[in-house]
C-alpha positions as CSV (number, residue, x, y, z in Angstrom):
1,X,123.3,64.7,118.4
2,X,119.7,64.6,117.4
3,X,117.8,61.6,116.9
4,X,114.9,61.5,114.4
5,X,112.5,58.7,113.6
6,X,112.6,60.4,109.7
7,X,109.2,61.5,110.1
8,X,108.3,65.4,109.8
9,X,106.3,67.3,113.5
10,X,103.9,69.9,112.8
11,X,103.6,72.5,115.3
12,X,100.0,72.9,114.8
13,X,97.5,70.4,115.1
14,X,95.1,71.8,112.2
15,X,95.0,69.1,109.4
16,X,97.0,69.9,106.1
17,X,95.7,70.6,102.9
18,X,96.5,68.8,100.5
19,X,97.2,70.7,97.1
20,X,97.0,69.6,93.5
21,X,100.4,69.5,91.7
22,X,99.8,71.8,88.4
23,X,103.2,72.0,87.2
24,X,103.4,69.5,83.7
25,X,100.1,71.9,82.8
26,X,101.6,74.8,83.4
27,X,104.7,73.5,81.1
28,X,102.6,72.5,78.3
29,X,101.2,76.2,78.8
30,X,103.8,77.7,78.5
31,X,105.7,75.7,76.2
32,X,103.2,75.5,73.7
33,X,104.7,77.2,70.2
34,X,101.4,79.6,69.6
35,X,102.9,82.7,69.1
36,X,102.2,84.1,72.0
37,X,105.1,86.0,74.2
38,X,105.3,84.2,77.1
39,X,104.9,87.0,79.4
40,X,101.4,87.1,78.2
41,X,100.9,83.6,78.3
42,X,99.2,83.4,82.2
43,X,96.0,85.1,80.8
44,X,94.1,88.1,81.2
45,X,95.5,89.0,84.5
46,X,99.0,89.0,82.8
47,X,98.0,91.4,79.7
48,X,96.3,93.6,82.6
49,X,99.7,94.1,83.9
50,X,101.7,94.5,81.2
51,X,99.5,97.0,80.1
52,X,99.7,98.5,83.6
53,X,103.4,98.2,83.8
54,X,103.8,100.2,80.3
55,X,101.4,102.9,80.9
56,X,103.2,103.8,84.4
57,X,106.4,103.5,82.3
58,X,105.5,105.7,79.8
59,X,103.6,108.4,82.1
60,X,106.6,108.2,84.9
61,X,109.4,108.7,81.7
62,X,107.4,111.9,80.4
63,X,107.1,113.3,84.0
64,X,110.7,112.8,84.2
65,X,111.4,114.5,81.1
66,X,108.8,117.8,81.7
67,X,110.7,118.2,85.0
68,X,113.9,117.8,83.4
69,X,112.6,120.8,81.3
70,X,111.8,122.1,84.1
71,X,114.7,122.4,86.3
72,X,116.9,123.2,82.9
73,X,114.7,127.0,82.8
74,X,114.2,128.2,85.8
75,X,111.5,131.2,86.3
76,X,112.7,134.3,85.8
77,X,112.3,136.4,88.6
């Protein structure tokens, strides 16, 4: 039905950029027995949001609590 000559069109004429394949790196990375957890592994930016991740856990799990409280006694009119 279609005929192709195996080669790939680009719709735009802009010239492609060509990008450096990290991936053995990032397997020795994150591979490597150091005794870190591997969430943590990527680096600052990953302990940043595991931090961030727990301290929204935490604060969202006490608000639910206090309004939990909160709904359970009602003012008393």
């Amino acid at each position: 039905l279609y005929k192709s000559d195996g080669n790939p069109r680009t719709i735009s004429s802009s010239a492609r950029r060509q990008v450096d394949n990290m991936v053995k790196e990032k397997q020795k990375l994150f591979q490597a027995n150091n005794g870190i957890p591997v969430h943590l592994k990527g680096g600052a930016k990953d302990a940043i949001l595991y931090r961030l991740t727990m301290a929204l856990t935490v604060f969202g799990s006490g608000f639910v609590v206090y309004e939990l409280l909160n709904a359970a006694m009602p003012k008393k009119a």
